[in-house]
DRENDO-1510 file (C-alpha; in Angstrom, 1 decimal, always signed):
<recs>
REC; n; res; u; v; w
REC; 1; UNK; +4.2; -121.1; +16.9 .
REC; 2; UNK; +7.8; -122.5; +17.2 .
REC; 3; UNK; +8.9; -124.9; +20.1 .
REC; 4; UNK; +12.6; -126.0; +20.5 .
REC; 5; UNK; +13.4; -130.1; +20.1 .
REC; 6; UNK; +16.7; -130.8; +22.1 .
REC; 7; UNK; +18.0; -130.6; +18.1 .
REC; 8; UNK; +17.2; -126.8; +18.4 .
REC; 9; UNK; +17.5; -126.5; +22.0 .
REC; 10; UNK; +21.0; -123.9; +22.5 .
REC; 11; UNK; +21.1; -124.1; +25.9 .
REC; 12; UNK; +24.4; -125.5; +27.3 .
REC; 13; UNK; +23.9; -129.5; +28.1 .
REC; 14; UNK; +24.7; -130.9; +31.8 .
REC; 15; UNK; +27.0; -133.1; +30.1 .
REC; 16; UNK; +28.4; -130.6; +28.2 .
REC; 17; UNK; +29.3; -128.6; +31.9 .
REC; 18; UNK; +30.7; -131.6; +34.0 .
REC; 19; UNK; +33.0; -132.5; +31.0 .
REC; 20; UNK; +34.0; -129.4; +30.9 .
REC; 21; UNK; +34.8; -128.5; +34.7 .
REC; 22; UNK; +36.5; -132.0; +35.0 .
REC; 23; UNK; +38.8; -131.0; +31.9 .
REC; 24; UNK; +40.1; -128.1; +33.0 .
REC; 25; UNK; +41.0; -130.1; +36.4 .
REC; 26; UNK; +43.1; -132.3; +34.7 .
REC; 27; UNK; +44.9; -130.0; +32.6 .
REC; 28; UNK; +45.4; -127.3; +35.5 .
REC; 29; UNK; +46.6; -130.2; +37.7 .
REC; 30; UNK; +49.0; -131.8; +34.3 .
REC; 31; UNK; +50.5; -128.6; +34.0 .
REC; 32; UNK; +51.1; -128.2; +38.0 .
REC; 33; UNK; +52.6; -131.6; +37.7 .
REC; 34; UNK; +54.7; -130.5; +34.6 .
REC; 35; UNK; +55.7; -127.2; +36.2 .
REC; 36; UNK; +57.0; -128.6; +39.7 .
REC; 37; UNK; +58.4; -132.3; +38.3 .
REC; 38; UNK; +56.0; -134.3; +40.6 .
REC; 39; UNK; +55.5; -137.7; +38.7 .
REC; 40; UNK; +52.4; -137.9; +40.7 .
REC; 41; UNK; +50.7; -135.7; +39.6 .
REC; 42; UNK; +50.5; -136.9; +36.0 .
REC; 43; UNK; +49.2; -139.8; +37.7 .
REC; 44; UNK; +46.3; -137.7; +39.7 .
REC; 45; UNK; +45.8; -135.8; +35.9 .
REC; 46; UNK; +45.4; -139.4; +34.4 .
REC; 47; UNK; +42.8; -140.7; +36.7 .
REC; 48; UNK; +40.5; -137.6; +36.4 .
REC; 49; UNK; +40.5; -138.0; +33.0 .
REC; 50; UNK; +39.5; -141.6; +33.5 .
REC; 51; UNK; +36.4; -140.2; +36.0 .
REC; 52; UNK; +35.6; -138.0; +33.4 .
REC; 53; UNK; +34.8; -140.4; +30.7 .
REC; 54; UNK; +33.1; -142.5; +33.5 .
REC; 55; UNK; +31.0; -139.5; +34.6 .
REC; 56; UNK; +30.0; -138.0; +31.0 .
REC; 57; UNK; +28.9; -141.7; +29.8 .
REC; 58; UNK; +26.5; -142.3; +32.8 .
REC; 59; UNK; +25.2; -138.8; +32.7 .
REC; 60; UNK; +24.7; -139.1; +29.1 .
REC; 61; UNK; +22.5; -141.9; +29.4 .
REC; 62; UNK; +20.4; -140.2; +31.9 .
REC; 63; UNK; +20.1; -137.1; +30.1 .
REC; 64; UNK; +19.4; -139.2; +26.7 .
REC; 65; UNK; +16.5; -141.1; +28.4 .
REC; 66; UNK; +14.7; -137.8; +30.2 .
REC; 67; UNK; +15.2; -136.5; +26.9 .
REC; 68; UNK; +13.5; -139.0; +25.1 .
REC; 69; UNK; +10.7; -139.3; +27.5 .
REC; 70; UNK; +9.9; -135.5; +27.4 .
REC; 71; UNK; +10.0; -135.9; +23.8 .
REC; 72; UNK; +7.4; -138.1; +24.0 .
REC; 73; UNK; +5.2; -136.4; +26.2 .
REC; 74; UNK; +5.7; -133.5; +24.2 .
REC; 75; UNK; +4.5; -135.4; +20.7 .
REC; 76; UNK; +1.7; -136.7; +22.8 .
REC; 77; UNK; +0.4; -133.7; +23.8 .
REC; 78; UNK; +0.7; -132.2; +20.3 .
REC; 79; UNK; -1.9; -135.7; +19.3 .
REC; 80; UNK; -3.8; -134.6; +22.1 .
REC; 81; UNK; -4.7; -131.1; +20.9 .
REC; 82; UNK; -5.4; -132.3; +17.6 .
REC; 83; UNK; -7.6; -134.7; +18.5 .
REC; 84; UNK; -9.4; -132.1; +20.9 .
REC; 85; UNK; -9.9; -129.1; +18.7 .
REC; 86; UNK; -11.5; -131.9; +16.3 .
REC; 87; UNK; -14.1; -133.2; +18.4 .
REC; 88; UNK; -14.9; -129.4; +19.9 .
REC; 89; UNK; -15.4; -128.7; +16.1 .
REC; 90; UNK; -17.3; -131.5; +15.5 .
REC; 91; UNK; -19.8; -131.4; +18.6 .
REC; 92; UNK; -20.2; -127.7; +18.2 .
REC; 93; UNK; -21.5; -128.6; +14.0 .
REC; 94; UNK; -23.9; -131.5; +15.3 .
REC; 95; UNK; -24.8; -129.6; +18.4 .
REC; 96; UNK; -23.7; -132.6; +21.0 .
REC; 97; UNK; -22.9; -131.9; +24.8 .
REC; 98; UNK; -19.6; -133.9; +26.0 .
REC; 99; UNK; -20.2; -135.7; +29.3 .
REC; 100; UNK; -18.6; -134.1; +32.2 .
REC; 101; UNK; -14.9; -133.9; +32.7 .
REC; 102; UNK; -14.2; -135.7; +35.6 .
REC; 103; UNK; -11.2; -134.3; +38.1 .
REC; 104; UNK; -8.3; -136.0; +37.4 .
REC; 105; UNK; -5.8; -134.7; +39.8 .
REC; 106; UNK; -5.6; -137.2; +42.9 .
REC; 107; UNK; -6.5; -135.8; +46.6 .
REC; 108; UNK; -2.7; -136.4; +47.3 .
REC; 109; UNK; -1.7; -133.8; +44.4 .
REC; 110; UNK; -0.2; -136.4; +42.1 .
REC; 111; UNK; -0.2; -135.5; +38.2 .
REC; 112; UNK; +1.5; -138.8; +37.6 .
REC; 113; UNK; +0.5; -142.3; +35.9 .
REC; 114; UNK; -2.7; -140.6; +34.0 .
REC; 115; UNK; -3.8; -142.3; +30.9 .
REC; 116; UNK; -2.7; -139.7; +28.7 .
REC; 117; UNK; -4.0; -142.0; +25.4 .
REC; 118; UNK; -8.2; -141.2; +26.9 .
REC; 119; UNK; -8.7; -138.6; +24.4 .
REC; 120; UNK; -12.2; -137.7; +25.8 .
REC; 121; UNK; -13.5; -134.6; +27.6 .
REC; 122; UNK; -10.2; -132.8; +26.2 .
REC; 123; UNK; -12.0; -129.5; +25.3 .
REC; 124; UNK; -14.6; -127.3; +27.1 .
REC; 125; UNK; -18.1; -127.7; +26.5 .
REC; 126; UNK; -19.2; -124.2; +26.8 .
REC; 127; UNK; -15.9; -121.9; +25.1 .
REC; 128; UNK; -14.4; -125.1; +23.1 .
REC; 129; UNK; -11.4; -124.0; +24.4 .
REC; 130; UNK; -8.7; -127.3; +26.0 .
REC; 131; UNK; -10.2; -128.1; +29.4 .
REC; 132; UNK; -8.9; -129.7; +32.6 .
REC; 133; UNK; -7.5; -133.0; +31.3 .
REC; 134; UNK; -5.6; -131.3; +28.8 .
REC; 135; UNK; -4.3; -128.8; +30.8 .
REC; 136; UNK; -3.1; -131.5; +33.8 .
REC; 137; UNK; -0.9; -133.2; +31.2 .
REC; 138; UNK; +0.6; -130.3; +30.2 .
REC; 139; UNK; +1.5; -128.1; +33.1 .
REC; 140; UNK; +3.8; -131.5; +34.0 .
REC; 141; UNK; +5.5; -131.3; +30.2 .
REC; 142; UNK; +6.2; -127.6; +30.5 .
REC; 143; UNK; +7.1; -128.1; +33.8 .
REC; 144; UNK; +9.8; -130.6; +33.0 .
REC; 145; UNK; +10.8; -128.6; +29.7 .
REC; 146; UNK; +11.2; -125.3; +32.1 .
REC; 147; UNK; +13.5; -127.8; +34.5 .
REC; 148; UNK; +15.5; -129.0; +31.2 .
REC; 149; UNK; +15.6; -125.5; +29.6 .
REC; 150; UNK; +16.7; -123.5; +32.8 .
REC; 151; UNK; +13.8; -121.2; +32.2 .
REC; 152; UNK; +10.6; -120.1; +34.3 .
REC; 153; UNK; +7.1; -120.7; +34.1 .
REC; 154; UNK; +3.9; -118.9; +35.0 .
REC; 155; UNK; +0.6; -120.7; +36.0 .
REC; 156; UNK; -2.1; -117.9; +36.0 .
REC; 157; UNK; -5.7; -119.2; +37.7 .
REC; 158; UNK; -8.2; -116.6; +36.8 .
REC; 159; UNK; -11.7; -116.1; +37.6 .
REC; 160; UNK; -14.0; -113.4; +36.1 .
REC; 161; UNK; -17.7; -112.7; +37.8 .
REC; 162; UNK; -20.1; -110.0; +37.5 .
REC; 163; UNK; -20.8; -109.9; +41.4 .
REC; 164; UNK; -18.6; -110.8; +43.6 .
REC; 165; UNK; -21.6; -111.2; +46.0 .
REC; 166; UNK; -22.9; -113.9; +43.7 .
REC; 167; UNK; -26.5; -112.8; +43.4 .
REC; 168; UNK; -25.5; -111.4; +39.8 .
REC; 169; UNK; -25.9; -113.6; +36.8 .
REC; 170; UNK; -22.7; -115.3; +35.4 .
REC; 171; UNK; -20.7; -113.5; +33.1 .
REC; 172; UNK; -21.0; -114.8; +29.3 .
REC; 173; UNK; -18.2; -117.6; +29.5 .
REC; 174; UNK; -17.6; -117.4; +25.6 .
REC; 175; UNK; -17.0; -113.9; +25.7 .
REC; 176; UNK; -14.6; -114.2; +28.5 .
REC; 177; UNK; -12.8; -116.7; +26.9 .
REC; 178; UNK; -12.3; -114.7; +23.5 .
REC; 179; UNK; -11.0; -111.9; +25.2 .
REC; 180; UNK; -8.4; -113.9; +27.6 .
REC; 181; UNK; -7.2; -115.5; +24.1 .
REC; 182; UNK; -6.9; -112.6; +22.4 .
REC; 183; UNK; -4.8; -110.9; +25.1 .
REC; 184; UNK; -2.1; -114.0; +25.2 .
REC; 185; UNK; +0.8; -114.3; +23.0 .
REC; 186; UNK; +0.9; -118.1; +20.4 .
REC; 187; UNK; +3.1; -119.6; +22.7 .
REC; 188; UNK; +0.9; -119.0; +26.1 .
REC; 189; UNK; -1.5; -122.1; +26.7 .
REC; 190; UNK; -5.0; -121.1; +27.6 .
REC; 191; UNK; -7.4; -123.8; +29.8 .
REC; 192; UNK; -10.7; -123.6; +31.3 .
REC; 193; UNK; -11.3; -125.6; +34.3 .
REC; 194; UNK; -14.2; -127.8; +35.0 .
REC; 195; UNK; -15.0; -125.1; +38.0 .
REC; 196; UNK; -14.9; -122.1; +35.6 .
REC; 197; UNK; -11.7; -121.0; +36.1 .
REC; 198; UNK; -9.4; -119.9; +33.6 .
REC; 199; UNK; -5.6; -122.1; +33.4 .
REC; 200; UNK; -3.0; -119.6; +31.8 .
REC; 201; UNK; +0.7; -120.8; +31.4 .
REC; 202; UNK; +3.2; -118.8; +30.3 .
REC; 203; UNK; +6.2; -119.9; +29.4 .
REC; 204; UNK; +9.5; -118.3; +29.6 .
REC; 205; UNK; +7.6; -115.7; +31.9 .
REC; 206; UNK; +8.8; -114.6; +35.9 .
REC; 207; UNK; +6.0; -113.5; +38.6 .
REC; 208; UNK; +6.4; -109.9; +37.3 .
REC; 209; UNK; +5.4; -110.7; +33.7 .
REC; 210; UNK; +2.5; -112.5; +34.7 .
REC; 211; UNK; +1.2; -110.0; +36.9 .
REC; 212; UNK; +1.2; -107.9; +34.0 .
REC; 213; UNK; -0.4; -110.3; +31.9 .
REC; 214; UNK; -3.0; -110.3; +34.4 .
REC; 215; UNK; -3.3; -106.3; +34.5 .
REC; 216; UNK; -3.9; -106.6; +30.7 .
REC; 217; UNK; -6.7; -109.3; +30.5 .
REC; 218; UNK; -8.4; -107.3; +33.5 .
REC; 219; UNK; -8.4; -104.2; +31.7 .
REC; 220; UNK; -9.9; -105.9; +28.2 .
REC; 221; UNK; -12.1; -107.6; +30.3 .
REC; 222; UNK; -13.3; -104.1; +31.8 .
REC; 223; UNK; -13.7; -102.9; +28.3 .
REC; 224; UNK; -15.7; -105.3; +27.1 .
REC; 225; UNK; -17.6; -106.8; +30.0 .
REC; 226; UNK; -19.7; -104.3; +32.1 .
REC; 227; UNK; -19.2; -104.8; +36.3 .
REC; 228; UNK; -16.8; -107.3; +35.7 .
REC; 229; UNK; -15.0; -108.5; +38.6 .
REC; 230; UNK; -11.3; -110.3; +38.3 .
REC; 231; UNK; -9.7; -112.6; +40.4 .
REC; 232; UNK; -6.0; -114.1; +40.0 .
REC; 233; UNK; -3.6; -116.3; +41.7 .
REC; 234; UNK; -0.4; -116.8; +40.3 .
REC; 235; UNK; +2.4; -119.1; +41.1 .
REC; 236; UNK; +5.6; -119.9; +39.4 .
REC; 237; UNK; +8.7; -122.3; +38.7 .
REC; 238; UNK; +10.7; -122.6; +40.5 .
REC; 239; UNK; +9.9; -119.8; +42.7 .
REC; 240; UNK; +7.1; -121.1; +43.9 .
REC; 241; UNK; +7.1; -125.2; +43.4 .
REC; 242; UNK; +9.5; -127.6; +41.3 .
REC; 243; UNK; +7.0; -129.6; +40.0 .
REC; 244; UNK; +3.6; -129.5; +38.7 .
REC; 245; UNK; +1.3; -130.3; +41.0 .
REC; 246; UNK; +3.3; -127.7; +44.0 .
REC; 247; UNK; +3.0; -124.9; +41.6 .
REC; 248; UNK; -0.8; -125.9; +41.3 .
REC; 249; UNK; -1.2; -126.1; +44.6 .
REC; 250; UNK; +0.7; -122.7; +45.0 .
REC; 251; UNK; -1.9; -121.5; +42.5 .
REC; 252; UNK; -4.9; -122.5; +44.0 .
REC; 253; UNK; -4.4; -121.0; +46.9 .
REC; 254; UNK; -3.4; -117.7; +46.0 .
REC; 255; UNK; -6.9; -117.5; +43.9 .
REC; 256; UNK; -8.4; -118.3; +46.8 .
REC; 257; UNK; -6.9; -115.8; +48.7 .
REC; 258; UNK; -7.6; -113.3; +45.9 .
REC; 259; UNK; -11.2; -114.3; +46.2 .
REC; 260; UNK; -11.8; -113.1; +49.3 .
REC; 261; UNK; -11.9; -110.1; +48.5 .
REC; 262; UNK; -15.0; -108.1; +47.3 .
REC; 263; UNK; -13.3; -106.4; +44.0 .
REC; 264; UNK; -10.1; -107.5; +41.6 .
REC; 265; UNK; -7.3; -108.4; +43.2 .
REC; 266; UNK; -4.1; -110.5; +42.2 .
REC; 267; UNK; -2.8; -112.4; +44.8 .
REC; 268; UNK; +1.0; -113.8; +44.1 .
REC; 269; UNK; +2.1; -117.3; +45.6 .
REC; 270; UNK; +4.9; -116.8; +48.9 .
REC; 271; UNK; +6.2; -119.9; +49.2 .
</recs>
């Protein structure tokens, strides 16, 4: 898997547009002033230029410094998911059970100020796949890298059950989990949720691409889980939310909508 740096990144730069637009101002109102012998316009041409450099130095240092802070974020994260498929291998060799991973998402819905250096309770217990901490951290980093790259984002919840009545035993989490990673591409992220659920973003992906995404996983989870039952809310940026913890929010309650229901159903965000 390959991810952009702004080094890599093609996409044309905000700084890049303004000093553009305000250049072809000036030269449009130069040559008007050129054209028609008004001194004052030269004038008018020469103090656009002059807002121009103000403009482009300003919003170069504001673009430099989100830069460099999703650059970090983005180099954390990478430490992050080093350090959690470690320990997953390690506890799965001595056979030791991780404490419980604590919610870390406030009532209010803020994903901000988390301790991001706590490298505990990263992975699931049960499927070693990355679990909620992991997955909170990042949905804000490829939030804010959808936001810088002018791209979208999907945020799949999923839930799989044998009965949707509940009186059925619970499906084989492992096996779940194999076949939900096996039907994403190496860029998707896969998460599972201290309640069960599956996290699934999808980057570079609309609402249509991640209801067929969801289509797919049902139908490999038909094939290799009997009676399965599939439930899916899906939200996306910006459609649905311009930051992480809206298009969670979106999320959740689309499941929950979806859940209602007594077979699969997908359930899209209308915000």
């Amino acid at each position: 898997m390959t991810e952009n740096t702004p080094s890599q990144d093609r996409a044309p730069s905000l700084p890049g547009l303004l000093a553009a637009a305000l250049a072809v101002v000036a030269v449009v109102v130069s040559v008007i002033g050129l054209v028609s012998e008004i001194p004052s316009l030269g004038l008018i041409a020469a103090a656009i230029a002059a807002i121009l450099a103000a403009v482009v130095v300003w919003v170069n240092g504001n673009y430099d410094s989100q830069n460099e802070r999703l650059l970090k974020v983005e180099k954390e994260l990478t430490r992050l998911q080093s350090t959690a498929m470690a320990d997953s291998i390690t506890k799965r060799i001595t056979g030791e059970k991780p404490a419980p991973i604590n919610t870390i998402r406030t009532p209010g819905g803020d994903l901000t100020g988390l301790d991001i250096s706590d490298t505990s309770d990263l992975a699931d217990p049960v499927t070693g796949l990355l679990g909620e901490r992991y997955f909170v951290i990042t949905l804000e980093a490829r939030v804010a890298a959808a936001r810088r790259h002018l791209r979208p984002l999907a945020l799949i919840l999923l839930e799989a059950v044998h009965d949707p009545t509940g009186t059925a035993p619970a499906i084989d989490a492992t096996i779940a989990a194999d076949v939900v990673r096996e039907t994403l591409r190496d860029a998707d992220t896969l998460c599972r949720l201290h309640n069960g659920r599956y996290a699934i973003l999808l980057e570079d992906t609309p609402e249509n691409g991640a209801i067929w995404t969801v289509e797919r996983i049902r139908r490999r989870l038909g094939e290799q889980i009997d009676d399965v039952t599939v439930w899916a809310g899906i939200a996306c940026y910006p459609a649905n939310g311009f930051d992480g913890a809206e298009v969670l929010d979106q999320a959740r309650e689309a499941i929950e909508q979806a859940s209602e229901w007594r077979q699969d159903r997908t359930e899209v965000a209308d915000k």
